[in-house]
LOSEZA-527616 format. One record per residue (C-alpha): residue number from 1; x, y, z. Coordinates in steps of 0.5 Angstrom, whole numbers, padded with zeros to 4 digits. Layout:
N
+-----+-------+-------+-------+
: seq :  east : north :    up :
+-----+-------+-------+-------+
: NUM :     X :     Y :     Z :
...
+-----+-------+-------+-------+
END
This chain:
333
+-----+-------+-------+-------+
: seq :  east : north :    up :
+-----+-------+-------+-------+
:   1 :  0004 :  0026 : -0022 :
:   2 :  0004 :  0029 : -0029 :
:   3 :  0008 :  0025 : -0033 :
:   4 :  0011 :  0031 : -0038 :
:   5 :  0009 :  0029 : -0047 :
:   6 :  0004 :  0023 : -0045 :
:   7 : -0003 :  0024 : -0046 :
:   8 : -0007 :  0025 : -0041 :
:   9 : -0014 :  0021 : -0041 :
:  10 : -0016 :  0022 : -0034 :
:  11 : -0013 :  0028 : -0029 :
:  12 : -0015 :  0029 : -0021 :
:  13 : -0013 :  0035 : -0017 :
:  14 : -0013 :  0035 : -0010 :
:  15 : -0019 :  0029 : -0009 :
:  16 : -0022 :  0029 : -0003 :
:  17 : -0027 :  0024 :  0000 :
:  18 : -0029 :  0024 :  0008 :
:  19 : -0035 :  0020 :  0010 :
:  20 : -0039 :  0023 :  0015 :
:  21 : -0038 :  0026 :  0022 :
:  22 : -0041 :  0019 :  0025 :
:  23 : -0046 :  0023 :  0029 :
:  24 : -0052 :  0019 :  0031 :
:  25 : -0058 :  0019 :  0036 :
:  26 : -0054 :  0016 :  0042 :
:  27 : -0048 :  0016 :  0040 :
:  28 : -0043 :  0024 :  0041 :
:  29 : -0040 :  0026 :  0034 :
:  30 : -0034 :  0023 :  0031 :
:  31 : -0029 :  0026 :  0027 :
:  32 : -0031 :  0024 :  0019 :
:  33 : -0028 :  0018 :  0015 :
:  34 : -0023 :  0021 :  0011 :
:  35 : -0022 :  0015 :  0006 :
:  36 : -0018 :  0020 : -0001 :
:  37 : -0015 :  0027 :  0002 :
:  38 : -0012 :  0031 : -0004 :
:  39 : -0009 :  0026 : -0008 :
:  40 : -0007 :  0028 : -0015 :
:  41 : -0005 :  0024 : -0021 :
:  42 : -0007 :  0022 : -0028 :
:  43 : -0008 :  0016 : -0033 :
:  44 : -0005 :  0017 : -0040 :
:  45 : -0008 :  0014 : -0046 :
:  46 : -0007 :  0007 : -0047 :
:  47 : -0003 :  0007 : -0040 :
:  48 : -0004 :  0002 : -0034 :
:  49 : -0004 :  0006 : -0028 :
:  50 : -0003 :  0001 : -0022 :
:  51 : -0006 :  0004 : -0015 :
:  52 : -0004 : -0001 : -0009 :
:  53 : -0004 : -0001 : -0002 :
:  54 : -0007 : -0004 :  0004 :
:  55 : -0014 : -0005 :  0006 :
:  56 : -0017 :  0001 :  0008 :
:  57 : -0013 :  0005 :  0004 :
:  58 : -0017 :  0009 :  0000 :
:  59 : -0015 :  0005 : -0008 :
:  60 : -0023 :  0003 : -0009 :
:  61 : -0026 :  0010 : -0007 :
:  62 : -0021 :  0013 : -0011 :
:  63 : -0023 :  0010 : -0016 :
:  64 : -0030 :  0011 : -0015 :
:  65 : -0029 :  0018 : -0015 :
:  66 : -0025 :  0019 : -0021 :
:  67 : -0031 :  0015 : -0025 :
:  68 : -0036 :  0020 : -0021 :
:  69 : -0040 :  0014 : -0018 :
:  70 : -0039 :  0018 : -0011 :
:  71 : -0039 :  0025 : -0011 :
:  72 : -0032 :  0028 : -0007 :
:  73 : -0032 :  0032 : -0002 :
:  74 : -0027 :  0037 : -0005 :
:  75 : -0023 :  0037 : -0011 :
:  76 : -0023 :  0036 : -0019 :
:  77 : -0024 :  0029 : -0025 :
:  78 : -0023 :  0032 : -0031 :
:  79 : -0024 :  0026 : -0037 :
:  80 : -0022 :  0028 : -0044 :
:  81 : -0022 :  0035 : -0042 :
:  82 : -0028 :  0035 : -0039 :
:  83 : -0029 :  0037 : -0031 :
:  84 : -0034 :  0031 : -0030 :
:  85 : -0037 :  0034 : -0023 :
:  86 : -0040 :  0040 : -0028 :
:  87 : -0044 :  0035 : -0033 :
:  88 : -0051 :  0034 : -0033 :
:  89 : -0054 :  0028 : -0031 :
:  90 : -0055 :  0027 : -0038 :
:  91 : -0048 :  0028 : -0041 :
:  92 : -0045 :  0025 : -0035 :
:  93 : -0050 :  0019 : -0038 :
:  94 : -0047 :  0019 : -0044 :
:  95 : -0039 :  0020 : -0042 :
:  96 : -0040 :  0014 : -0037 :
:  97 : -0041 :  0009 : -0044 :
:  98 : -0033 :  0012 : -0044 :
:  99 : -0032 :  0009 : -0037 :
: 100 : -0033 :  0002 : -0035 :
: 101 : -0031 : -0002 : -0028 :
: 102 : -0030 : -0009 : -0027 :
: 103 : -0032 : -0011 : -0020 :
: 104 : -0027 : -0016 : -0015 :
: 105 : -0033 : -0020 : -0014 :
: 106 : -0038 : -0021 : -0021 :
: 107 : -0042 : -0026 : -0019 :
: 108 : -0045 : -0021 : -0014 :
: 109 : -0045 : -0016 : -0020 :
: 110 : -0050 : -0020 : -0024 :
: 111 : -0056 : -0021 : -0025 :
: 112 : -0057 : -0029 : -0023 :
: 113 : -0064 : -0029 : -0027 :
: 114 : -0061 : -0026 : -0033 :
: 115 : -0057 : -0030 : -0039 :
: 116 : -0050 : -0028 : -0040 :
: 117 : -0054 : -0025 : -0047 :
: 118 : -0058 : -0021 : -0042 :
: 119 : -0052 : -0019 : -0038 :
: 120 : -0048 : -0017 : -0044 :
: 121 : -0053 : -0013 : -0048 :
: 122 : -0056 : -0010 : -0042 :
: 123 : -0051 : -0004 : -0042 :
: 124 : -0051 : -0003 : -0049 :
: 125 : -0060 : -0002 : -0049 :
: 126 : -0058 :  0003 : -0043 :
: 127 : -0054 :  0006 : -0048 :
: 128 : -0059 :  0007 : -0054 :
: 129 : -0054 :  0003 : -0058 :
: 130 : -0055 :  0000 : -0064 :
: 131 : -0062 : -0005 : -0065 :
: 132 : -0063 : -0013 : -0063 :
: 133 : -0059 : -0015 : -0067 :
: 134 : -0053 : -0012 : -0067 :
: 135 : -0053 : -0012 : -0059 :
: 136 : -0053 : -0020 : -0059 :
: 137 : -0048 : -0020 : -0066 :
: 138 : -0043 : -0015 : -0061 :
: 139 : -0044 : -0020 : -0055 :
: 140 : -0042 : -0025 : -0059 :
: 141 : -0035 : -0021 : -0062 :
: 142 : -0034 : -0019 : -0054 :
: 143 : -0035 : -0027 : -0051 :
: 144 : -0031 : -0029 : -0057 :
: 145 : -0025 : -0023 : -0056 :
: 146 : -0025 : -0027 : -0048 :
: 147 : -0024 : -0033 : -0050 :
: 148 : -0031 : -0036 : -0048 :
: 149 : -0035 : -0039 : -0054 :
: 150 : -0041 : -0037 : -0056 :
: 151 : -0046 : -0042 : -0054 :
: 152 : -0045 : -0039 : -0046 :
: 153 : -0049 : -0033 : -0049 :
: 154 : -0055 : -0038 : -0047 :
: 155 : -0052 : -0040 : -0040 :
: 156 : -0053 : -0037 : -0034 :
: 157 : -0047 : -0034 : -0029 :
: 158 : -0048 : -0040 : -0024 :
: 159 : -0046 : -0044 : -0029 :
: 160 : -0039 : -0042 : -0030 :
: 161 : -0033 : -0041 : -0025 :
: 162 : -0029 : -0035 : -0022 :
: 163 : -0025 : -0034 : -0028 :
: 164 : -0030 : -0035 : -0034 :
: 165 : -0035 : -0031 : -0031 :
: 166 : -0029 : -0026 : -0029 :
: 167 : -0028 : -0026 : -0037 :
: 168 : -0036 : -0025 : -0038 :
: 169 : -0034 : -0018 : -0033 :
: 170 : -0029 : -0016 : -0038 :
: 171 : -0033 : -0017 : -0044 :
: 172 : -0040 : -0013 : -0041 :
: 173 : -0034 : -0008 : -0039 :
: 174 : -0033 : -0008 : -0046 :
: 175 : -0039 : -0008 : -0049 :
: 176 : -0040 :  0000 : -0049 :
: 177 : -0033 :  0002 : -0053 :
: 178 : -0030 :  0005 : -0047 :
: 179 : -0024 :  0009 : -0047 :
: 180 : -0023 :  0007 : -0039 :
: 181 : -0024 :  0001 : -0035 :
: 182 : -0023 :  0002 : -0027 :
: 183 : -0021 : -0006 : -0025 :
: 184 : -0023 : -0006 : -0017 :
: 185 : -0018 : -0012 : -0015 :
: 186 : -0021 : -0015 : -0021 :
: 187 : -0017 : -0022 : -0020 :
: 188 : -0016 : -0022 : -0012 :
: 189 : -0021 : -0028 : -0011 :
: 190 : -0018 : -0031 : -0016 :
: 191 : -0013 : -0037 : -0016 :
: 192 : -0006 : -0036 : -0018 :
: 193 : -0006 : -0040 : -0024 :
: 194 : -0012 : -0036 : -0027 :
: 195 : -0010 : -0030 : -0025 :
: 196 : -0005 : -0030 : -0029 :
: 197 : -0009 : -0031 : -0035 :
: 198 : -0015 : -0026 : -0033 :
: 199 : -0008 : -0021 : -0033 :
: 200 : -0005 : -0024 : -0040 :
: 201 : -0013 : -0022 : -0042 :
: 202 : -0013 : -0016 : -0040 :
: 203 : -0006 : -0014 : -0043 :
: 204 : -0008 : -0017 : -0050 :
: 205 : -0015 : -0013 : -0050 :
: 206 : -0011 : -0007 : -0048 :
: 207 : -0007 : -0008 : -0054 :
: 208 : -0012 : -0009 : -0059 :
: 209 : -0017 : -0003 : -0057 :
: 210 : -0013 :  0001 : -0054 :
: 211 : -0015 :  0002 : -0047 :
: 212 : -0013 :  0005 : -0041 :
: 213 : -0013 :  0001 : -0035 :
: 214 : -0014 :  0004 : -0027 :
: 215 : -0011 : -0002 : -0025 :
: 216 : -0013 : -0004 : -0017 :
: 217 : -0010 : -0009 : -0012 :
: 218 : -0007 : -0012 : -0005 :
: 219 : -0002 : -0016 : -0009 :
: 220 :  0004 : -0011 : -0011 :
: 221 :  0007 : -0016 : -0015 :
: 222 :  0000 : -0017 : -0019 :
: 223 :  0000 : -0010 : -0020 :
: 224 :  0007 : -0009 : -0022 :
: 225 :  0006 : -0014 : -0027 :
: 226 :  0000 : -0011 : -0032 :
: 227 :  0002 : -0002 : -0030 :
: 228 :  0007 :  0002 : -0033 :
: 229 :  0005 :  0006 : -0027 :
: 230 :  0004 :  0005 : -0020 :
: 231 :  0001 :  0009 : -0015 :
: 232 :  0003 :  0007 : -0008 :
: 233 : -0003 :  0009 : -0003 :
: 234 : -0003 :  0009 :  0004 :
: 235 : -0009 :  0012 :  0009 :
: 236 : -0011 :  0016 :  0003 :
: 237 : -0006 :  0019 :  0000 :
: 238 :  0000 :  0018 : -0005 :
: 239 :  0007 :  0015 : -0002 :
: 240 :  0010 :  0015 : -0008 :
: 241 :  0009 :  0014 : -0016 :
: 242 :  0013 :  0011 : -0020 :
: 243 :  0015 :  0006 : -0026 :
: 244 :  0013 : -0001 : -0025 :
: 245 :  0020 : -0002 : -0026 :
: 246 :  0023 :  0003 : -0022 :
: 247 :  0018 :  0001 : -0016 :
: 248 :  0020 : -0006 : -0016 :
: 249 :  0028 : -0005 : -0017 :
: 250 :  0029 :  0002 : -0013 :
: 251 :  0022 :  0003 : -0008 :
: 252 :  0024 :  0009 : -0005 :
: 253 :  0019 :  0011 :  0001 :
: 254 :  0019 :  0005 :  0007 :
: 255 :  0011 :  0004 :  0005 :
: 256 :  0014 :  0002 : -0001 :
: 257 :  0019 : -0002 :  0001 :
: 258 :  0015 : -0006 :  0006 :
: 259 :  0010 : -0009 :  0000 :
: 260 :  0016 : -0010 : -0004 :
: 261 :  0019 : -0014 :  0002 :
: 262 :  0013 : -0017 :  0003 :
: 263 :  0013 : -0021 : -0004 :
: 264 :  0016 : -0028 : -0004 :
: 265 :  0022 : -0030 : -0008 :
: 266 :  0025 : -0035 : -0009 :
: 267 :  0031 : -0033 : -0009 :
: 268 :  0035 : -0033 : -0003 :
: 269 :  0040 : -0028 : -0003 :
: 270 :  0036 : -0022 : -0005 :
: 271 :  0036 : -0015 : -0002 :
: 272 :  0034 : -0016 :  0005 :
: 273 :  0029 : -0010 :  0007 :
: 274 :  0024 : -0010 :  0015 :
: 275 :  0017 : -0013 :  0012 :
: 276 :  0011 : -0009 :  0014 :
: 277 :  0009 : -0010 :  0021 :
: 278 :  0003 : -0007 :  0026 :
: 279 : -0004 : -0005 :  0024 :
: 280 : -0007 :  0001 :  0018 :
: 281 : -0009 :  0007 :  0023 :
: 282 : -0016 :  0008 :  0024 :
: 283 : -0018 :  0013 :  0017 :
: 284 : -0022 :  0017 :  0023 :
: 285 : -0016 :  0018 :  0027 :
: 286 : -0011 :  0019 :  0022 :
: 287 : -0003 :  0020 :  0025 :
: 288 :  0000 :  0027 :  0026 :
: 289 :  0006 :  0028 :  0021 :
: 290 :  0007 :  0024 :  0016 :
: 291 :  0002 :  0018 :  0016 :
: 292 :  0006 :  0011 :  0016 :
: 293 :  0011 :  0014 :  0021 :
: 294 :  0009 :  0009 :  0027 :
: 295 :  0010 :  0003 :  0022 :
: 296 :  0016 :  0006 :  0019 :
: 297 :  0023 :  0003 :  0021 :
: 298 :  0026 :  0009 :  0019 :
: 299 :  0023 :  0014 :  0022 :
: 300 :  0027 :  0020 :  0024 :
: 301 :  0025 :  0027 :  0028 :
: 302 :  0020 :  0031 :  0025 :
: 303 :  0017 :  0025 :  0023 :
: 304 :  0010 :  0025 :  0027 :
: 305 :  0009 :  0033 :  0027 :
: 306 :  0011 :  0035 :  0019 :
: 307 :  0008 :  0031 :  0013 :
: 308 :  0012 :  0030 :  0008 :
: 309 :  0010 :  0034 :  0001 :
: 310 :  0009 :  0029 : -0005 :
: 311 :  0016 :  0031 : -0009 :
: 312 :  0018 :  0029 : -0016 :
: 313 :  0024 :  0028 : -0020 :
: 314 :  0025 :  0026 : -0027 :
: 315 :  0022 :  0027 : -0033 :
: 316 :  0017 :  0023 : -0038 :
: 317 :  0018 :  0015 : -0036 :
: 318 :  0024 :  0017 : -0031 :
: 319 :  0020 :  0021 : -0027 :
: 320 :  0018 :  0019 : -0019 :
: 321 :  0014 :  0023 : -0014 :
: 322 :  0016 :  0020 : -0006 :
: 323 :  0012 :  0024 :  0000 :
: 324 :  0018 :  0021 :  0005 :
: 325 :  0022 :  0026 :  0009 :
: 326 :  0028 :  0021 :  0008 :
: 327 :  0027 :  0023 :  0001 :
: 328 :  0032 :  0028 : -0003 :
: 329 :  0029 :  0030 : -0009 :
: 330 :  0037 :  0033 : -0011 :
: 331 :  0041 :  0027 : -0009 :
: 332 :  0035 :  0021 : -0011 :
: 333 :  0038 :  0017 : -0018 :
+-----+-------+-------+-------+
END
């Protein structure tokens, strides 16, 4: 979905990654892992994008396309203009200090060997940036700009918990002034009380530096805390797209509905709606149809043989895009 008078940082047209054909010595051919099948969508400047769905939905390859750490199998990113899948491997080398990712996991992104220093100076020596000196001057700014004092520049990642270390990710992400930050369930190891204060950060970077965000997580609630927008994701295609507020007040596609359902709330009387219930099909073996039809509650004819369009209605903020059969763009408020 395009959102008409914002500024598009990142746009993505008809994204397509399938993984193989799982044939091997002994075993028959497979049909292919389809991970992202056509998916579109952009990231404005200084924007949160949320990306949600399931496991096995495809949010984390989407979001290794869109950086080109995997190459897609059809489709086109273009990043400030530029069809990234053209670049050089020297342009797109330096385009890449423009876009940066911070892991779910970051211990197992660091070197255990190397001080947080190291950690935190390594990209910007990649990058050709600046001399010895101004590299640590910056490490120092970027722990200070996270909340971590400057003695842990001399410490090494085993010596810190899950949420400073996932600080230390944030400002590594940081060191190379990008422009976009993937965060791939960047806070879902996380405890809660934490997760809170790694959003609140992540909220306060963005402010200050004005940053866009991919944001991708499990957890709705999560994302619709820290994005403007949200994608809803399922079996490697859009459900719906939407303003934070608007999929949490009115989801409109079933998928949508039953993540909503499936958040706690303390509030007894609040709307009820049928939870989530089965298994995410098999990406190889996607269902005919619209892909959530054996799942969804609401199915009705010719949902196991047409799959629905992603349609959008509204304009600027107000604007939606749901691929549901259920859904009439002419009706829909």
């Amino acid at each position: 979905m395009i959102v008409p008078g914002a500024t598009p940082l990142v746009e993505a047209h008809g994204l397509v990654k399938h993984f193989g054909d799982g044939k091997g010595l002994f075993t028959p051919q497979r049909p292919p892992v389809r991970a992202v099948d056509g998916v579109s969508l952009t990231i404005n400047r200084g924007e949160t994008l949320g990306l949600v769905g399931e496991s096995g939905s495809g949010k984390s390859t989407l979001g290794r396309l869109i950086l080109r750490l995997i190459e897609p199998t059809s489709g086109t990113v273009t990043f400030d203009g530029q069809d990234i899948a053209t670049l050089s491997k020297s342009r797109l080398t330096q385009l890449r200090k423009r876009m940066q990712l911070v892991f779910q996991d970051p211990f197992s992104s660091f070197n255990p060997r190397m001080t947080i220093a190291q950690v935190l100076t390594e990209p910007m020596l990649v990058h050709g940036m600046g001399d010895r000196a101004s590299r640590i001057k910056r490490a120092k700014e970027l722990l200070d700009l996270v909340g971590l004092p400057s003695f842990a520049m001399e410490r090494y990642p085993h010596q810190f918990s899950g949420g400073q270390a996932q600080r230390i990710g944030i400002a590594r992400a940081l060191s190379t002034d990008p422009d976009l930050i993937v965060c791939d369930e960047a806070v879902s190891a996380l405890d809660v009380s934490v997760q809170a204060q790694v959003l609140n950060l992540l909220k306060e970077v963005q402010r200050e530096l004005g940053l866009s965000y991919l944001f991708i997580a499990h957890d709705l609630n999560v994302v619709r805390y820290i994005s403007d927008r949200v994608c809803v994701m399922y079996l490697g295609k859009l459900a719906e797209v939407a303003h934070a507020d608007d999929i949490s007040e009115r989801p409109r596609h079933p998928y949508s509905q039953a993540l909503m359902a499936s958040i706690p709330s303390p509030d007894a009387h609040h709307e009820l709606r049928t939870p989530l219930a089965g298994e995410i099909p098999s990406p190889r073996r996607p269902p005919a149809g619209c892909r959530f039809h054996p799942r969804c509650s609401q199915r009705i004819d010719g949902c196991d043989r047409d799959e629905p369009e992603l349609l959008t209605i509204g304009s600027n903020s107000e604007a939606r895009s749901v691929a549901c059969h259920l859904f009439d763009p002419t009706s829909a408020r």
